[in-house]
Structures are given as C-alpha cells and as structure tokens.
Jmol script that loads the backbone (N, CA, C; Angstrom):
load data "model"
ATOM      1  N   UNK A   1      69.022 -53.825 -48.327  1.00  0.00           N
ATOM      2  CA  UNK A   1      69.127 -55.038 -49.099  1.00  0.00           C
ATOM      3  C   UNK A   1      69.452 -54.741 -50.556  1.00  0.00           C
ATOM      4  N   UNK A   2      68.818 -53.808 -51.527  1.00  0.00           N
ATOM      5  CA  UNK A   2      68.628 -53.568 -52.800  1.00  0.00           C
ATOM      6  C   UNK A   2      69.567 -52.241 -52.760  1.00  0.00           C
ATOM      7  N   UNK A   3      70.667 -52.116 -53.747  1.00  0.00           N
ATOM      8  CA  UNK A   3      71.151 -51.108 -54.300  1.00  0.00           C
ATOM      9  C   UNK A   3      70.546 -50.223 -55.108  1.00  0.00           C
ATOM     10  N   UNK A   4      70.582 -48.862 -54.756  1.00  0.00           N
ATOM     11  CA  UNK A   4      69.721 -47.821 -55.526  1.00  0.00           C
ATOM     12  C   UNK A   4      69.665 -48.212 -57.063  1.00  0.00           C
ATOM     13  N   UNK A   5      70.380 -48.874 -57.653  1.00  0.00           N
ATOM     14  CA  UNK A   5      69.985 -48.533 -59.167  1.00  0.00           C
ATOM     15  C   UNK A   5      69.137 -50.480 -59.819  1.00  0.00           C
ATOM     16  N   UNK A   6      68.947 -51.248 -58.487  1.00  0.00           N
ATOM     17  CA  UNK A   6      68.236 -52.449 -58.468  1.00  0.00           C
ATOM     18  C   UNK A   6      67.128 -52.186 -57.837  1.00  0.00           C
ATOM     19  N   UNK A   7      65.987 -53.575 -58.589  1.00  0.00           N
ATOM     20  CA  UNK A   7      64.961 -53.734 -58.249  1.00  0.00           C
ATOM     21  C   UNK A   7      64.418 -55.192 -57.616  1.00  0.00           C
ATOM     22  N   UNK A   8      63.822 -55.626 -57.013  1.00  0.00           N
ATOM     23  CA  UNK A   8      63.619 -56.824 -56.555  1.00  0.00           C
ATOM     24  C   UNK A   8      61.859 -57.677 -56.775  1.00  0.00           C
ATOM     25  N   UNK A   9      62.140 -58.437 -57.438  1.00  0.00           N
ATOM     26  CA  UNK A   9      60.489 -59.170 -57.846  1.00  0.00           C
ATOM     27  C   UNK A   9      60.591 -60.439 -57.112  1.00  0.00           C
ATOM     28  N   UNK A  10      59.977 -60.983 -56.963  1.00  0.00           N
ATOM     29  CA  UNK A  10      59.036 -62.767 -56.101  1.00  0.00           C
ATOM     30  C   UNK A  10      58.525 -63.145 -57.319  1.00  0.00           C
ATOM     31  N   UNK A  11      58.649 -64.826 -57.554  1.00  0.00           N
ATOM     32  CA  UNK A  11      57.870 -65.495 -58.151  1.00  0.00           C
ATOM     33  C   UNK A  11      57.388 -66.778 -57.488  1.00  0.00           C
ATOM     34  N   UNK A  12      56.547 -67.052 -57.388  1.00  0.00           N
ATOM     35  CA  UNK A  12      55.811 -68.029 -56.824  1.00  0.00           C
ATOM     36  C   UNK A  12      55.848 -69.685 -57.685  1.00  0.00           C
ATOM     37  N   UNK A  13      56.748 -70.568 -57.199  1.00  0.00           N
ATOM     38  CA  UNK A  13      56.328 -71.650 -58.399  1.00  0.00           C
ATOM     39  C   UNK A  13      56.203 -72.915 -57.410  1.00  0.00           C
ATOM     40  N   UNK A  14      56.170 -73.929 -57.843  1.00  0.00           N
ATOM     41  CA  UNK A  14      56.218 -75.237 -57.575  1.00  0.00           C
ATOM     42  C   UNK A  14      57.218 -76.388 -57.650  1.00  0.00           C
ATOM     43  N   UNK A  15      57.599 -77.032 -56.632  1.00  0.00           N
ATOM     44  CA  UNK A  15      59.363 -77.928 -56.741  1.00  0.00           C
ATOM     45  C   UNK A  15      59.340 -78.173 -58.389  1.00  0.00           C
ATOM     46  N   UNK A  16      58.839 -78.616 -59.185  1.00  0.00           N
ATOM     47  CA  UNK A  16      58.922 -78.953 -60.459  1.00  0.00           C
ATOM     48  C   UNK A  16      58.962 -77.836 -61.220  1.00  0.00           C
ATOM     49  N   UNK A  17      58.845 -76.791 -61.308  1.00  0.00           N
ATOM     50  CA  UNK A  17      58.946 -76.108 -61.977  1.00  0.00           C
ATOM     51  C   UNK A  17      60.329 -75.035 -61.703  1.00  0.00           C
ATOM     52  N   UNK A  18      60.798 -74.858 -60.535  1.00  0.00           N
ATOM     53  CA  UNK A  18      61.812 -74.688 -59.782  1.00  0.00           C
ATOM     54  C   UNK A  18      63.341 -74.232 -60.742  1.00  0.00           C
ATOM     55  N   UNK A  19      64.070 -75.307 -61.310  1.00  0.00           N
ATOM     56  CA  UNK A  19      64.914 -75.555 -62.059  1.00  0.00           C
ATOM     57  C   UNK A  19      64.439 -74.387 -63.182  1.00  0.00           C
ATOM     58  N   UNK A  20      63.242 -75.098 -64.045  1.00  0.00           N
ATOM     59  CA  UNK A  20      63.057 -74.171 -65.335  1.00  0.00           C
ATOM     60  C   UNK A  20      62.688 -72.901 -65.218  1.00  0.00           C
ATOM     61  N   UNK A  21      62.034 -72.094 -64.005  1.00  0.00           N
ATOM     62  CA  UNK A  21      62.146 -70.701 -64.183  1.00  0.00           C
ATOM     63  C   UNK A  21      63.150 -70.171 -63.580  1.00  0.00           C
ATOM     64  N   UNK A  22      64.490 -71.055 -63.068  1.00  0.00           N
ATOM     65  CA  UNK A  22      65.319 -70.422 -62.489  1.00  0.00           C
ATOM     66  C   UNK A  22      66.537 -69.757 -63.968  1.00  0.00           C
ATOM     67  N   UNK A  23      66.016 -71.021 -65.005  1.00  0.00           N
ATOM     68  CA  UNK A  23      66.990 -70.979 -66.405  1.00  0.00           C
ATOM     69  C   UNK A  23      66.225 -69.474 -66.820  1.00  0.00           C
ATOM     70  N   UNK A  24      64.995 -69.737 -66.975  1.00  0.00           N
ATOM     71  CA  UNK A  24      64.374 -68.163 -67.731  1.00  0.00           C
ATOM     72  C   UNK A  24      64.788 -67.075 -67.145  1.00  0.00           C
ATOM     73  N   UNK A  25      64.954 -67.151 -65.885  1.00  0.00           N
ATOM     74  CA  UNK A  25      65.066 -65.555 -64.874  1.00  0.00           C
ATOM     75  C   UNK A  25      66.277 -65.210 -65.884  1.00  0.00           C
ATOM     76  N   UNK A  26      67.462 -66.495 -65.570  1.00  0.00           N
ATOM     77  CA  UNK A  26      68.739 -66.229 -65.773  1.00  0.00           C
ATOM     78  C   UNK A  26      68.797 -65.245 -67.229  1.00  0.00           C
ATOM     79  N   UNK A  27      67.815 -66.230 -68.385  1.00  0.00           N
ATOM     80  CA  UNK A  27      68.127 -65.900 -69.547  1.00  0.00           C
ATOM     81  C   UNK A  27      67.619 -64.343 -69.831  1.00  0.00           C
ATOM     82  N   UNK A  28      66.937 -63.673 -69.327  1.00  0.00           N
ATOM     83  CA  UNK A  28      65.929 -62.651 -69.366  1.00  0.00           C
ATOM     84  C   UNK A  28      67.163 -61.765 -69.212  1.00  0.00           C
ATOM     85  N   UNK A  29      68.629 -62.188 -68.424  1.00  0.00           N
ATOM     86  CA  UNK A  29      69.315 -60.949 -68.271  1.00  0.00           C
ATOM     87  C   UNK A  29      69.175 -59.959 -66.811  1.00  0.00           C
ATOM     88  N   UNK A  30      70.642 -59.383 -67.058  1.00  0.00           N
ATOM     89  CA  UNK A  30      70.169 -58.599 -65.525  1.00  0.00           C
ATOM     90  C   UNK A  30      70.137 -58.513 -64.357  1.00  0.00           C
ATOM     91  N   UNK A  31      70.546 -59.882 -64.324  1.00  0.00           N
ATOM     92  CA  UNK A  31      69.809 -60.488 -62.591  1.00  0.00           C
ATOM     93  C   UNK A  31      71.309 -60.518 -61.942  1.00  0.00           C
ATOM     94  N   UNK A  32      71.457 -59.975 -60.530  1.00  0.00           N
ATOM     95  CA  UNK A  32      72.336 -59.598 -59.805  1.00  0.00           C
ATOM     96  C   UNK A  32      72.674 -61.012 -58.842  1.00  0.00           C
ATOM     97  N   UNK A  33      71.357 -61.293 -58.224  1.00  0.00           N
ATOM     98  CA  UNK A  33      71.039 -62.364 -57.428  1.00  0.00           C
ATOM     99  C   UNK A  33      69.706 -63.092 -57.214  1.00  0.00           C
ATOM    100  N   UNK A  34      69.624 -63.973 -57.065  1.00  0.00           N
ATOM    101  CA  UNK A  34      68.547 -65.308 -56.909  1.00  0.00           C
ATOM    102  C   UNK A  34      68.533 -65.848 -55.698  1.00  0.00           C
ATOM    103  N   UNK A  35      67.422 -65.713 -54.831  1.00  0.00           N
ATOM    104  CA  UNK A  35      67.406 -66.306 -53.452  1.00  0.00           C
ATOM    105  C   UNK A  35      66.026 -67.183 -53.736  1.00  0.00           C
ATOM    106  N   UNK A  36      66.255 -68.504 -53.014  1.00  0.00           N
ATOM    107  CA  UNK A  36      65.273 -69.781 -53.122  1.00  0.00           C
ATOM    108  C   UNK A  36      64.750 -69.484 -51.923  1.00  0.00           C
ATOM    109  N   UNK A  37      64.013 -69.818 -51.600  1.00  0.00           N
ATOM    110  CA  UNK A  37      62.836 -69.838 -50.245  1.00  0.00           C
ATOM    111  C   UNK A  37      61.598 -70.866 -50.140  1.00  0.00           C
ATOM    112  N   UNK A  38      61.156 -71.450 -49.308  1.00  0.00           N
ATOM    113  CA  UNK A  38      60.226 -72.233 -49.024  1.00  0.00           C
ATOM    114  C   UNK A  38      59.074 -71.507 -48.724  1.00  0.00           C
ATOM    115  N   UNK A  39      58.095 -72.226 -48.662  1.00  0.00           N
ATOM    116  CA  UNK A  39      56.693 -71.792 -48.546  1.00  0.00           C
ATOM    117  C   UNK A  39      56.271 -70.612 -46.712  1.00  0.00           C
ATOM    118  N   UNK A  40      57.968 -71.066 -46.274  1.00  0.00           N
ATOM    119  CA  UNK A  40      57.313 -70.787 -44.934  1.00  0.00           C
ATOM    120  C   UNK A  40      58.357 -69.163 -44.737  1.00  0.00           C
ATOM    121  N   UNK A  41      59.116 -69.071 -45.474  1.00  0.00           N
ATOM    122  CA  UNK A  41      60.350 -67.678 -45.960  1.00  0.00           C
ATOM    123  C   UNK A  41      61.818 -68.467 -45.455  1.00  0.00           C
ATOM    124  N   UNK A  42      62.074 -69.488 -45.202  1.00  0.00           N
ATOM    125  CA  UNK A  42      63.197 -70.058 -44.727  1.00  0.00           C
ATOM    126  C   UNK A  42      64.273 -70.009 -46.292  1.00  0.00           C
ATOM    127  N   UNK A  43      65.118 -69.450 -46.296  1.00  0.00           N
ATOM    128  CA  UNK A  43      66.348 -69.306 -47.625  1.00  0.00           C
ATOM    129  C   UNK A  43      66.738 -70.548 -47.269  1.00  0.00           C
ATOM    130  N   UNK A  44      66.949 -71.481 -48.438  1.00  0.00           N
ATOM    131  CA  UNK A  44      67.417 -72.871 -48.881  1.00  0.00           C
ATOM    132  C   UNK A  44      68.364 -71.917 -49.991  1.00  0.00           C
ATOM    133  N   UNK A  45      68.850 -71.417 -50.735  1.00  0.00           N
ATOM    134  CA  UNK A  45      69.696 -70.970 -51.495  1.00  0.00           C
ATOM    135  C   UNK A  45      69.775 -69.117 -51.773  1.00  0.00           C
ATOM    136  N   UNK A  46      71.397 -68.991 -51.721  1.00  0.00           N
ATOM    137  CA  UNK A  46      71.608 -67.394 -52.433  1.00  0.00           C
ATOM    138  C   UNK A  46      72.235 -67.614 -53.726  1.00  0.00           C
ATOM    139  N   UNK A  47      71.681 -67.325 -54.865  1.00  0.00           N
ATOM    140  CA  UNK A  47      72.946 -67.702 -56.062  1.00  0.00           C
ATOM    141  C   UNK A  47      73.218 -65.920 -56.505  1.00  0.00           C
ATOM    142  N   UNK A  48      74.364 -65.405 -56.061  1.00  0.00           N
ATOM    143  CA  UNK A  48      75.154 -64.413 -56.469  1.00  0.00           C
ATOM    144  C   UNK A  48      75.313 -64.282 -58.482  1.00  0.00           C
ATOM    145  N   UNK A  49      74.979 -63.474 -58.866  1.00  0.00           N
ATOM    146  CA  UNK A  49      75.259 -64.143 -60.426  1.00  0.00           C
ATOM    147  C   UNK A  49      76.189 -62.198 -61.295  1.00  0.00           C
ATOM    148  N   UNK A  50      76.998 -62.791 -61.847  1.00  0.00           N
ATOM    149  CA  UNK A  50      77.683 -61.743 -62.396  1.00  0.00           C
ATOM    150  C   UNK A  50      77.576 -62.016 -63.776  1.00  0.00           C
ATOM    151  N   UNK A  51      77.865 -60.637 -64.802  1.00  0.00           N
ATOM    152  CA  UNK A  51      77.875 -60.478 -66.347  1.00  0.00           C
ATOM    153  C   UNK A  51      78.855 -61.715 -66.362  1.00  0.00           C
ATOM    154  N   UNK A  52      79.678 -62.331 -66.016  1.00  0.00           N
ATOM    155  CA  UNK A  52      80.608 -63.885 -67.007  1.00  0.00           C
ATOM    156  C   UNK A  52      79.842 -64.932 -65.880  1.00  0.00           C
ATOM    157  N   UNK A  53      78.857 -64.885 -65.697  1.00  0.00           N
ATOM    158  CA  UNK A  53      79.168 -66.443 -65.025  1.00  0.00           C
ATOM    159  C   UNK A  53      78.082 -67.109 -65.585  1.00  0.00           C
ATOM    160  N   UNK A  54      78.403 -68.200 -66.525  1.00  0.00           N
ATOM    161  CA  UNK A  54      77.618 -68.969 -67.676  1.00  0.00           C
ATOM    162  C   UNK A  54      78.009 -69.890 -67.788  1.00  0.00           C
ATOM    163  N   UNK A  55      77.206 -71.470 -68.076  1.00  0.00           N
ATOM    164  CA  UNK A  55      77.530 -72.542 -68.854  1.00  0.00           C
ATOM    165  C   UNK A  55      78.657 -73.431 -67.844  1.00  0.00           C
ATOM    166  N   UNK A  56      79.588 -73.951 -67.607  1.00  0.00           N
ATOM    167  CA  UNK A  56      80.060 -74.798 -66.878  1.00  0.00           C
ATOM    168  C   UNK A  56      80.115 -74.178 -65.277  1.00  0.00           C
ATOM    169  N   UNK A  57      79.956 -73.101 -64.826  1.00  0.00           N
ATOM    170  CA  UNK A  57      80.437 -72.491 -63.892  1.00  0.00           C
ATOM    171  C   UNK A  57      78.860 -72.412 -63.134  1.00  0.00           C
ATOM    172  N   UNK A  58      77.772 -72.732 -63.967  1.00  0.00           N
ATOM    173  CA  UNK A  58      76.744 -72.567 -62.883  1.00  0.00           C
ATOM    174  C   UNK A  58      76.250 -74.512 -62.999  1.00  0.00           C
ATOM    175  N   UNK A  59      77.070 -75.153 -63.294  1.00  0.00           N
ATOM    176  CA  UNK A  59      76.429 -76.495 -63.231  1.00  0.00           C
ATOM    177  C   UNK A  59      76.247 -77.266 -61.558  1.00  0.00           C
ATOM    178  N   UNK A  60      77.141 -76.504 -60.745  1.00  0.00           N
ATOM    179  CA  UNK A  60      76.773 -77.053 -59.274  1.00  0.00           C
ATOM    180  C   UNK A  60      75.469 -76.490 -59.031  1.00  0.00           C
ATOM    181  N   UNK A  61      75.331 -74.981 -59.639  1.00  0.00           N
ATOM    182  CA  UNK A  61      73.893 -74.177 -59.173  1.00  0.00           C
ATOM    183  C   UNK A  61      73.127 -75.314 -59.586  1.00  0.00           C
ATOM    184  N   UNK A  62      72.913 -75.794 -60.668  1.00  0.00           N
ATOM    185  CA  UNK A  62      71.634 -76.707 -61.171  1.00  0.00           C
ATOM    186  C   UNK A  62      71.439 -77.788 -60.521  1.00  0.00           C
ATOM    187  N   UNK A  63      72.469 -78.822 -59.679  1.00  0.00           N
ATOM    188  CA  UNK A  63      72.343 -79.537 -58.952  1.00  0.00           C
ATOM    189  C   UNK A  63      72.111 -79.456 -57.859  1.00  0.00           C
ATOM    190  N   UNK A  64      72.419 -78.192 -57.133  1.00  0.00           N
ATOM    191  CA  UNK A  64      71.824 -77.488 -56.081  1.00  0.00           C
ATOM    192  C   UNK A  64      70.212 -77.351 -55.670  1.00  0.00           C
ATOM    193  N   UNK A  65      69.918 -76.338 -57.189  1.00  0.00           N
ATOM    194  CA  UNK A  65      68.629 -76.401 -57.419  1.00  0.00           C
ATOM    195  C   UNK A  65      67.616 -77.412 -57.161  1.00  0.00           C
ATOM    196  N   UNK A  66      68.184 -78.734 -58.284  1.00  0.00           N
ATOM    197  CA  UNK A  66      67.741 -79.869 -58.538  1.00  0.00           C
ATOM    198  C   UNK A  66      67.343 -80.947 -57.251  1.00  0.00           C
ATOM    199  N   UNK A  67      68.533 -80.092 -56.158  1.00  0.00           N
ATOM    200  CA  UNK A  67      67.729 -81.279 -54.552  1.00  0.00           C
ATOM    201  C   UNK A  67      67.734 -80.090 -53.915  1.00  0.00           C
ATOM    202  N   UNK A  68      67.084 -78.868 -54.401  1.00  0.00           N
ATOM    203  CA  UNK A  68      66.050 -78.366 -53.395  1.00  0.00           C
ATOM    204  C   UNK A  68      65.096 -78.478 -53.506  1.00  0.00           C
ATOM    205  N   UNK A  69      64.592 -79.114 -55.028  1.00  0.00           N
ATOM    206  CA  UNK A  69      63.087 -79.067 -55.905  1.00  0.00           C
ATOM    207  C   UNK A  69      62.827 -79.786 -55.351  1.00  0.00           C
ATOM    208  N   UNK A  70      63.747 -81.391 -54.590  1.00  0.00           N
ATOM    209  CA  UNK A  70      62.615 -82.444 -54.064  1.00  0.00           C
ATOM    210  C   UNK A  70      62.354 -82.418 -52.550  1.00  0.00           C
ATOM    211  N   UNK A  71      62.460 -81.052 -51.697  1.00  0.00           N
ATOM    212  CA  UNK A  71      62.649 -81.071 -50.779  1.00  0.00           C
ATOM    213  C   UNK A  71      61.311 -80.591 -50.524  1.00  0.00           C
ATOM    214  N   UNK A  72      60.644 -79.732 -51.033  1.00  0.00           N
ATOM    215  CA  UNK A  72      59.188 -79.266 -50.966  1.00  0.00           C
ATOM    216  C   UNK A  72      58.687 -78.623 -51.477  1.00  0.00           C
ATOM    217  N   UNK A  73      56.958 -78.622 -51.659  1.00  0.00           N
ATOM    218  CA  UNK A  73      56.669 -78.379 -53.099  1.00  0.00           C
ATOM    219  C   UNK A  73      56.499 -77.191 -53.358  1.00  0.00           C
ATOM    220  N   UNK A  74      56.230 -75.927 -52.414  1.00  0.00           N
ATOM    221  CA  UNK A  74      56.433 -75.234 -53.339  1.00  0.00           C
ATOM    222  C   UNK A  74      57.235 -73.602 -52.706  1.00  0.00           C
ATOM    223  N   UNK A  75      58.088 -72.613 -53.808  1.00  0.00           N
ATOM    224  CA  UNK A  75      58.739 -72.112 -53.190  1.00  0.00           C
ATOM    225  C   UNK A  75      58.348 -70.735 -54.163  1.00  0.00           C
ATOM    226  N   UNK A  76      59.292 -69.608 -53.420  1.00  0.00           N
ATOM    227  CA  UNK A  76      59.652 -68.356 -53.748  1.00  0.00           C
ATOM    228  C   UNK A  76      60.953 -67.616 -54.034  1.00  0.00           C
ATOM    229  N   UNK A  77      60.924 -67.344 -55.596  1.00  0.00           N
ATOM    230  CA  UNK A  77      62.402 -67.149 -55.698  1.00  0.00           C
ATOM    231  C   UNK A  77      62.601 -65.234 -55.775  1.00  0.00           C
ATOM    232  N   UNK A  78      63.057 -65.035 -55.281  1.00  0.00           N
ATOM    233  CA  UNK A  78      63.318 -63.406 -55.152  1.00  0.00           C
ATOM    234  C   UNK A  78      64.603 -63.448 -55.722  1.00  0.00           C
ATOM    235  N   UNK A  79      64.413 -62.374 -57.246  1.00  0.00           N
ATOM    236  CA  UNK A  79      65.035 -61.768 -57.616  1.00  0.00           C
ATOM    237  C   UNK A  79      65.332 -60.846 -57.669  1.00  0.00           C
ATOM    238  N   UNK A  80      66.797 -60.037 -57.834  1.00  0.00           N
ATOM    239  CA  UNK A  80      67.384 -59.229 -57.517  1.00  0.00           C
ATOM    240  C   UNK A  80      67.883 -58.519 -58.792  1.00  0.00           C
ATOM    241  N   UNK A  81      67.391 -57.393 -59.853  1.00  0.00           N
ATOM    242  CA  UNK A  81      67.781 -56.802 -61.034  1.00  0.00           C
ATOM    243  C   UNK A  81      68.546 -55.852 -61.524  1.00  0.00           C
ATOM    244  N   UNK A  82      69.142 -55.690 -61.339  1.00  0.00           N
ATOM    245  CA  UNK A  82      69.783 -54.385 -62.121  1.00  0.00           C
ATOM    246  C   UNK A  82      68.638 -53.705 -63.229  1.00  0.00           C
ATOM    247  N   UNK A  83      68.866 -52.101 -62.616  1.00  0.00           N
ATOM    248  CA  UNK A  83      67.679 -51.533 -63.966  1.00  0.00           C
ATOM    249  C   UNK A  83      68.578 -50.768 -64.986  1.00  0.00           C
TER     250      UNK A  83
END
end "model"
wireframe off; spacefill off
backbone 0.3
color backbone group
C-alpha cells in the first residue's frame, strides 16, 4: 500500500468536523493521499493529491466531502505522507 519513503496516520473525527480537518491535513503539507472511511472501514472516498493541485481544482473534493459529512456521523480519514 505505502511507498518506502511514505508514512500512513488515521484520524478519527465526526461528520461535522470532516470538511475542516480534511483543509488542515491538506495545509500541513506532504500528503500524497486521503482516504474517507466510515465507522464500519467501508471507503466512501480516495482523494489522490499532488505538489500543484490547489484552490479551484480541489472544489469538487469539498463538495464531495461536504455529502459524505451528512451521510454518517462519524469517520476515519487515513492519510498517506511523504517523509
């Protein structure tokens, strides 16, 4: 799954909170890929993310996001880092 020079973390949040730590992961840098998951491990989203892809080009991601948050409450986002 993980390329030798990546690392992979879980964060645990809640449909509402969903959206806003998906912006922080982003901003923190680094991040290769973002997988959404439900409480039960079922993937509802893969977001692939490269060094240019910013600002108009992830606005479907946010709407994406935005109706998975009301789908249930609470999920696991596994990230994927470059070290």
């Amino acid at each position: 799954m993980s390329e030798p020079n990546t690392h992979y973390e879980e964060f645990h949040v809640n449909g509402e909170s969903l959206v806003a730590k998906i912006k922080e992961i982003i901003h923190e840098g680094n991040v290769r890929r973002i997988i959404i998951k439900d409480e039960k491990g079922n993937t509802y989203i893969e977001i692939p993310l490269t060094v240019g892809v910013v600002g108009v080009v992830l606005l479907p991601v946010w709407a994406a996001v935005g109706a998975i948050a009301a789908l249930a409450a609470n999920f696991t986002i596994g990230v994927e880092k470059a070290d």
